[in-house]
SEKOL-858998 format. One line per 4 residues: number of its first residue (from 1); their letters; for each residue x, y negated, z negated of N, C-alpha, C. Coordinates in nm, 4 decimals, decimal comma, always signed. Example, Ala and Ser with C-alpha at 12.3 -4.5 7.8 and 13.67 -1.06 7.14 Angstrom:
% residues 2
1	AS	+1,3190/+0,5690/-0,7800/+1,2300/+0,4500/-0,7800/+1,3200/+0,3300/-0,7800 ~ +1,2850/+0,2250/-0,7080/+1,3670/+0,1060/-0,7140/+1,2900/-0,0030/-0,7870
END
This chain:
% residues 76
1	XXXX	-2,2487/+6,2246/-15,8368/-2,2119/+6,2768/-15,7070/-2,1434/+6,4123/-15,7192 ~ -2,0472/+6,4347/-15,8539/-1,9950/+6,5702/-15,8236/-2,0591/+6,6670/-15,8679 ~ -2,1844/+6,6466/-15,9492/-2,2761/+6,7020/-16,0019/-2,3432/+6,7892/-15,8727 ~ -2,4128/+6,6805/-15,7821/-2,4711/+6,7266/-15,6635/-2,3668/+6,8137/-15,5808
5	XXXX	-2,2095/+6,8236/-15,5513/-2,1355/+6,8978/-15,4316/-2,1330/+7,0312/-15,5507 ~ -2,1238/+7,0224/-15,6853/-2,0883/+7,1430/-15,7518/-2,1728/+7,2379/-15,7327 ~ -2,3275/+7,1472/-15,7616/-2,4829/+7,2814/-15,7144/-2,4929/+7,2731/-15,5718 ~ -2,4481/+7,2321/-15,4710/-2,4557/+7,2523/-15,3783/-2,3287/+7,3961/-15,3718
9	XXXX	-2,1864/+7,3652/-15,3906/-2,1541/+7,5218/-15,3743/-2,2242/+7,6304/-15,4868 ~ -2,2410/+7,6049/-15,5789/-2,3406/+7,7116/-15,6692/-2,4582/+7,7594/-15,5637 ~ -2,5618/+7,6651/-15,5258/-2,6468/+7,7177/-15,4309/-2,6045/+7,8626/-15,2934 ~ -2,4740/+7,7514/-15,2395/-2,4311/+7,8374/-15,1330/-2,3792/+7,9883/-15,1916
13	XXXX	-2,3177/+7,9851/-15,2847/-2,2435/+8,1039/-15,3527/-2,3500/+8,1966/-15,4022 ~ -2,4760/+8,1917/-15,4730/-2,6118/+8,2316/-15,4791/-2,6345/+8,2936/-15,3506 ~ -2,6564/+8,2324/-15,2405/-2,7512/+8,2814/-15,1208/-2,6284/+8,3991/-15,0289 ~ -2,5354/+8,3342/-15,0609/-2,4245/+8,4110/-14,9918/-2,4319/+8,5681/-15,0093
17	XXXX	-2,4506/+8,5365/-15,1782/-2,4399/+8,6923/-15,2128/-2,5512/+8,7934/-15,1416 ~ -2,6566/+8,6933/-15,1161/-2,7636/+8,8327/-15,0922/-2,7426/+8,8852/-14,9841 ~ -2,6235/+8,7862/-14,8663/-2,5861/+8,8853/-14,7961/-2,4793/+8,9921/-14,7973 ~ -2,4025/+8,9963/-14,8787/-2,2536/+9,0877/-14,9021/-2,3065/+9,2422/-14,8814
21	XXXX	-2,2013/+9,2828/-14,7582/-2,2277/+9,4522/-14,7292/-2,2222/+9,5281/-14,8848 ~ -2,2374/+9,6453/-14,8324/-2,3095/+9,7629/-14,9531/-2,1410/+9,7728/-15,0575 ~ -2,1718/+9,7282/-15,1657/-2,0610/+9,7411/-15,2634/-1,9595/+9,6597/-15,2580 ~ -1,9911/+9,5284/-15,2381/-1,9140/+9,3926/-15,2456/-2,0252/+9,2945/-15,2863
25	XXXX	-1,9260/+9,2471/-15,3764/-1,9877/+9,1552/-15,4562/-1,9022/+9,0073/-15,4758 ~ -1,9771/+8,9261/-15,5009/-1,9588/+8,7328/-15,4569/-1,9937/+8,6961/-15,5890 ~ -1,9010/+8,6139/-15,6383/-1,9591/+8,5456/-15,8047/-1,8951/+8,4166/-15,7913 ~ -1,9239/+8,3430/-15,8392/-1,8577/+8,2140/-15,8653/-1,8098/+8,2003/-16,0335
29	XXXX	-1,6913/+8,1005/-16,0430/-1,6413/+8,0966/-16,1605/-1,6399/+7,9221/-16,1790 ~ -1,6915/+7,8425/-16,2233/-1,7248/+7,6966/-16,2469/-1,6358/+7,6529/-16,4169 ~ -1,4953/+7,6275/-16,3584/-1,4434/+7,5807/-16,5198/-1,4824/+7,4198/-16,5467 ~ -1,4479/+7,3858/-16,6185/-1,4489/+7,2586/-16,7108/-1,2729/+7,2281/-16,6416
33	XXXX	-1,2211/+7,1252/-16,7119/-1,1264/+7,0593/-16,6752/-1,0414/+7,1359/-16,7872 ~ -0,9098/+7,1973/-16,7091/-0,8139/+7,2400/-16,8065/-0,7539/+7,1762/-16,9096 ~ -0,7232/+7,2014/-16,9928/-0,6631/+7,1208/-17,1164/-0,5241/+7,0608/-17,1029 ~ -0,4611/+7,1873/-17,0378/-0,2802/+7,1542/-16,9647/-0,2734/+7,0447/-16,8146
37	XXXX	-0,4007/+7,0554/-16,7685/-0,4215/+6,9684/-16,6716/-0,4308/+6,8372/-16,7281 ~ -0,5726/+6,8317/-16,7914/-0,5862/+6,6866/-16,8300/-0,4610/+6,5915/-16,9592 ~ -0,3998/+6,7180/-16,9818/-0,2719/+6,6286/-17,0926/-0,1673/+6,5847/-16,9717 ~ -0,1490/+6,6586/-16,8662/-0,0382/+6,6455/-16,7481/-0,0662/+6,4770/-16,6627
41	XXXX	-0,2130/+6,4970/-16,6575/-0,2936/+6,3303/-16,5955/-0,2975/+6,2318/-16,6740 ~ -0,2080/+6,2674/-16,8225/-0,2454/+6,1884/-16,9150/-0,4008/+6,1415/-16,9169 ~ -0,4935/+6,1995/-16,9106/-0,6303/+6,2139/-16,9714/-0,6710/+6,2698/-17,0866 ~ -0,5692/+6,3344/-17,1862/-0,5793/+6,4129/-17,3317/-0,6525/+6,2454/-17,4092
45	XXXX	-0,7317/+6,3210/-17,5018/-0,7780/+6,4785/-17,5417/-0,9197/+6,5035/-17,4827 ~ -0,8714/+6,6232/-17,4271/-0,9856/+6,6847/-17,3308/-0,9857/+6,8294/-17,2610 ~ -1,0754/+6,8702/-17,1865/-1,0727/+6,9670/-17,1584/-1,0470/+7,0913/-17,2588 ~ -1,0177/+7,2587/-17,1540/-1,0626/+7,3543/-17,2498/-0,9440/+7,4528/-17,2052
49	XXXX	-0,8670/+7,4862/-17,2889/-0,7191/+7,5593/-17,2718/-0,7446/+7,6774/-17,1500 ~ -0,6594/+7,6664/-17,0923/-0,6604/+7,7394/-16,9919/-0,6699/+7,9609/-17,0129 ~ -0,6656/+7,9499/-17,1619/-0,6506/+8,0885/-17,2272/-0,8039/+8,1427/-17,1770 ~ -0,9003/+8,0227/-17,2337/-1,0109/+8,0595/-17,2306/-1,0934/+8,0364/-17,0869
53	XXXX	-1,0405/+7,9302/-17,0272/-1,0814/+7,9814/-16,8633/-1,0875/+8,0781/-16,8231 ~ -0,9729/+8,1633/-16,8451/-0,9352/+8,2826/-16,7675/-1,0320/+8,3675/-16,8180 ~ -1,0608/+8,3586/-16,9213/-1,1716/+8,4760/-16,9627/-1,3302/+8,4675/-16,8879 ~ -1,3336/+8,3370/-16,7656/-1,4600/+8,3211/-16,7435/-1,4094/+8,4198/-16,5892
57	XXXX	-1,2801/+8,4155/-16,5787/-1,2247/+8,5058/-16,4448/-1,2512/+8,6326/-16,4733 ~ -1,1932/+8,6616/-16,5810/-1,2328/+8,8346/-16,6258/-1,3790/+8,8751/-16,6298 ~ -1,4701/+8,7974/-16,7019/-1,6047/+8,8468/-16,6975/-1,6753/+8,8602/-16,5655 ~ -1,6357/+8,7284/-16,4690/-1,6688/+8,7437/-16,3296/-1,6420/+8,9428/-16,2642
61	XXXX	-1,5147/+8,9425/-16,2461/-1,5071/+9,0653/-16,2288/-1,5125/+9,1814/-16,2972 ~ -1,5132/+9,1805/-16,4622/-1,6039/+9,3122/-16,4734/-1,7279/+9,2756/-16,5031 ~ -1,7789/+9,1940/-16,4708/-1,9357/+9,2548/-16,5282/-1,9876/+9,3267/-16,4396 ~ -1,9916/+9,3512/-16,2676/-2,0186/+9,4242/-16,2205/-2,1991/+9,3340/-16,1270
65	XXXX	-2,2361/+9,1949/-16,1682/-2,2838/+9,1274/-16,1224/-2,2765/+9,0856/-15,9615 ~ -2,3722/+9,0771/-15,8682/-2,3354/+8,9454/-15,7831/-2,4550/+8,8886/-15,7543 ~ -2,3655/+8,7109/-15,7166/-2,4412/+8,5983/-15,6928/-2,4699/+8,5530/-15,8601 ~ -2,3459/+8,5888/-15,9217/-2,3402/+8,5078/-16,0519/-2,3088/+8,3972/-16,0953
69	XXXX	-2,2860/+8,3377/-16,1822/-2,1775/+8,1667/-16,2191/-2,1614/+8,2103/-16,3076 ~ -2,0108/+8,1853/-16,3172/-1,9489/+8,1921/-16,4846/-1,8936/+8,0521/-16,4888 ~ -1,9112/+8,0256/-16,6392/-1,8478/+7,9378/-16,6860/-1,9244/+7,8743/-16,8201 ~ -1,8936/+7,7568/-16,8765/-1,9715/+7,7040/-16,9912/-2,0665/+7,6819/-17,0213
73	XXXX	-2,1463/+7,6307/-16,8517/-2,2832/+7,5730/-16,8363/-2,3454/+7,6590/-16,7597 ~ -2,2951/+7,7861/-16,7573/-2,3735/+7,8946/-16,7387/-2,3830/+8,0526/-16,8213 ~ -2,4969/+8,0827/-16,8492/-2,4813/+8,2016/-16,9491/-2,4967/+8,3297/-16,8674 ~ -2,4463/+8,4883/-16,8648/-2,4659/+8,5490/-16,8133/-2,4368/+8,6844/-16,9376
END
């Protein structure tokens, strides 16, 4: 089930972009489950340190893309 609401906003975030006025741009960023999160839910060991999330934030905004996905299970 969360499989299906996740590509459902991936889909929407895709189509969205093709409308964004001239020099705005729409990306999506899709993490995995934080590492500091899932030790906090007592769910350890799991997830992926939050150091390296952030780097799926940074690539979002410079790559200069839109109607992208960043994250693990997506390559760009």
């Amino acid at each position: 089930m969360l499989t299906m609401i996740n590509r459902g906003l991936e889909a929407f975030e895709e189509a969205a972009a093709l409308d964004m006025p001239r020099n705005q741009r729409l990306n999506a960023v899709c993490p995995p489950m934080a590492k500091e999160t899932a030790e906090k839910m007592g769910w350890s060991p799991g997830g992926v340190p939050v150091a390296e999330i952030a780097k799926y934030y940074l690539q979002s905004v410079d790559s200069g893309l839109n109607g992208a996905l960043f994250g693990p299970a997506h390559s760009n």
